[in-house]
C-alpha positions as CSV (number, residue, x, y, z in Angstrom):
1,X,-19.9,2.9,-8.7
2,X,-17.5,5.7,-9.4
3,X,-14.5,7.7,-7.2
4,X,-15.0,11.1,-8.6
5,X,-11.6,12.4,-6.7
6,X,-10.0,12.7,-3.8
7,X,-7.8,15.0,-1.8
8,X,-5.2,15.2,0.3
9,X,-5.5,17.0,4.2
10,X,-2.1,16.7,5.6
11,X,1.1,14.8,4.8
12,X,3.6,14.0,7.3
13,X,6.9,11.8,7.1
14,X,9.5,11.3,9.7
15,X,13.3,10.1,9.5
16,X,15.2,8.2,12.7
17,X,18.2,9.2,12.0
18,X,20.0,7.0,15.2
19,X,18.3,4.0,13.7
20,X,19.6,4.6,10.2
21,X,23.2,4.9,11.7
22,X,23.4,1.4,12.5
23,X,24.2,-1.5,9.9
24,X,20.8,-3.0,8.9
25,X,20.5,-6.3,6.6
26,X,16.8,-6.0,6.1
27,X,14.1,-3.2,6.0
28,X,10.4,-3.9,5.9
29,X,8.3,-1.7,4.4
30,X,4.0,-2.1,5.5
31,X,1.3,0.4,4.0
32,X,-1.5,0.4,5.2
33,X,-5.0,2.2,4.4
34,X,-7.7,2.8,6.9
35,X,-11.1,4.2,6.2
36,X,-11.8,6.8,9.3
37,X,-15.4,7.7,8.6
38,X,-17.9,7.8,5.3
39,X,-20.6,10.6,5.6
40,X,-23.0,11.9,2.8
41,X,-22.4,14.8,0.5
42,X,-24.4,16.5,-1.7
43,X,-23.8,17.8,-5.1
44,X,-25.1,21.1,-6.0
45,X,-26.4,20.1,-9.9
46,X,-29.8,22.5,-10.8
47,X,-32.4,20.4,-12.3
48,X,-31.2,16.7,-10.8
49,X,-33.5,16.0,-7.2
50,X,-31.1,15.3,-4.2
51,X,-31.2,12.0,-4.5
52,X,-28.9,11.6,-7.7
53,X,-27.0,14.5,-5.9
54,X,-26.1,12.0,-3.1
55,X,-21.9,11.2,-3.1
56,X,-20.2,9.8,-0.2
57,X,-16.9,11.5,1.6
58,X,-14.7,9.0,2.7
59,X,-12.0,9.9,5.3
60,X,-9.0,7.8,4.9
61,X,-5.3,7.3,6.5
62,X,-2.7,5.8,4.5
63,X,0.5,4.7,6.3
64,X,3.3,3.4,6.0
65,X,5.6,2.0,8.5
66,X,9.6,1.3,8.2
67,X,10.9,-1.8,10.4
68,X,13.2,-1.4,12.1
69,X,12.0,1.7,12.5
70,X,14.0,4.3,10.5
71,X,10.5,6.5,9.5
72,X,7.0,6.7,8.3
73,X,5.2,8.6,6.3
74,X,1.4,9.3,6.7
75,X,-1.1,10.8,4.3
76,X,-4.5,11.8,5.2
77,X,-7.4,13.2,3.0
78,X,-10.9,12.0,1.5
79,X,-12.0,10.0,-1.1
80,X,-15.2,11.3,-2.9
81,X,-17.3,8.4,-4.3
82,X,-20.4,7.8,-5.8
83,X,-22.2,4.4,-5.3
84,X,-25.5,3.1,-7.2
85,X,-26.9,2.6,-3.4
86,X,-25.2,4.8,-1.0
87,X,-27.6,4.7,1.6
88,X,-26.7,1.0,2.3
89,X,-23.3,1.6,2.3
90,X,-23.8,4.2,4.9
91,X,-26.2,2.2,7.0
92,X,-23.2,-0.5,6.5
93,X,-20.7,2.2,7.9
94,X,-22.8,3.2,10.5
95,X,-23.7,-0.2,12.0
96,X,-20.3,-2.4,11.8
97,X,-17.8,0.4,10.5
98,X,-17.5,-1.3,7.3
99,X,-18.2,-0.5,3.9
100,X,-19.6,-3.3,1.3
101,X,-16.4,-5.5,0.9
102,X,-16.9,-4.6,-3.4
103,X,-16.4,-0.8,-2.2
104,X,-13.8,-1.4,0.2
105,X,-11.6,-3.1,-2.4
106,X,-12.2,-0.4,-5.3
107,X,-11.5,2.5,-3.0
108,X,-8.2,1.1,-0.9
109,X,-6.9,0.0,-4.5
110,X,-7.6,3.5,-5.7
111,X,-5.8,5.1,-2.4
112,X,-2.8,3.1,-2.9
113,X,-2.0,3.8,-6.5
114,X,-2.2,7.7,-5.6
115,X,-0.6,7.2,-2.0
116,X,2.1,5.2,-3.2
117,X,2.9,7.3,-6.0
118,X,3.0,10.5,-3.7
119,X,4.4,8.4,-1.0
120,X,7.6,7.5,-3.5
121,X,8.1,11.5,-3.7
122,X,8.0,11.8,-0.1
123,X,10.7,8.7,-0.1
124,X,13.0,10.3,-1.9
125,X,13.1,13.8,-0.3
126,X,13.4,12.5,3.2
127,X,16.0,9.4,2.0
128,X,14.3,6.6,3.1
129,X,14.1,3.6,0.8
130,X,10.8,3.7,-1.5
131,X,7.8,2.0,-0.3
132,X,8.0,-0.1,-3.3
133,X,10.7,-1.7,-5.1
134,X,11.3,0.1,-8.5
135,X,12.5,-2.1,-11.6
136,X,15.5,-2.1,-12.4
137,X,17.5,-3.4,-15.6
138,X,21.2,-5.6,-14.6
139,X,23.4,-7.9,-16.4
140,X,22.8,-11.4,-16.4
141,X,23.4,-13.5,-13.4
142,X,23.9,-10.2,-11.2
143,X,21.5,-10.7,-8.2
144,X,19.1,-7.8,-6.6
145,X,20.4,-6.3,-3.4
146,X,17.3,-4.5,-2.1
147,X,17.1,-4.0,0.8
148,X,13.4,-3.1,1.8
């Protein structure tokens, strides 16, 4: 099983700025990933039959969601994968709108690495905290004051 690439449709982030105003001790930060559909694809290689030419296209949402709610940022695209049986994995789609849990796992991990990352950019233009925490190097005894 293999994710060959993926791309990105749209990007969107928004700021609250009458929320960000008022004095806030904590800020949670959720992402989330959601698979919207998984249809089949085919691969135009001369000289391989159409069923090794067989990949999946897997829509996905990734979003993430500031509490109290200063912002979010949402990324859309599709995930193109390649699977050893894709036909079950689309009959698994199909019937309960699930993919095999061993799929599942590999492709959300692979969306949050690259959302994340991009998500971070996106952060940092419109000056909301980052949706995770970045390292940071202090002096002894000093104690963390992130927020998020």
């Amino acid at each position: 099983m293999v994710i060959l690439g993926h791309s990105v449709k749209s990007v969107s982030a928004d700021k609250n700025t009458a929320k960000i105003d008022k004095k806030v001790d904590k800020i949670d930060i959720n992402s989330t990933v959601k698979i919207k559909s998984v249809k089949e694809r085919k691969m135009n290689i001369t000289g391989v039959d159409s069923e090794k030419n067989s990949i999946l296209g897997v829509d996905f949402e990734f979003m993430i969601k500031y509490s109290p709610d200063i912002g979010n940022i949402n990324i859309n695209g599709e995930v193109i994968y390649k699977g050893t049986v894709n036909k079950k994995i689309l009959d698994s789609w199909k019937k309960d709108k699930k993919l095999p849990i061993d799929v599942d796992i590999e492709i959300k991990n692979f969306l949050l690495r690259k959302c994340l990352l991009c998500a971070i950019h996106i952060s940092e233009e419109m000056q909301l905290p980052p949706p995770i925490s970045i390292p940071r190097i202090r002096k002894k005894n000093e104690q963390p004051n992130y927020i998020g």
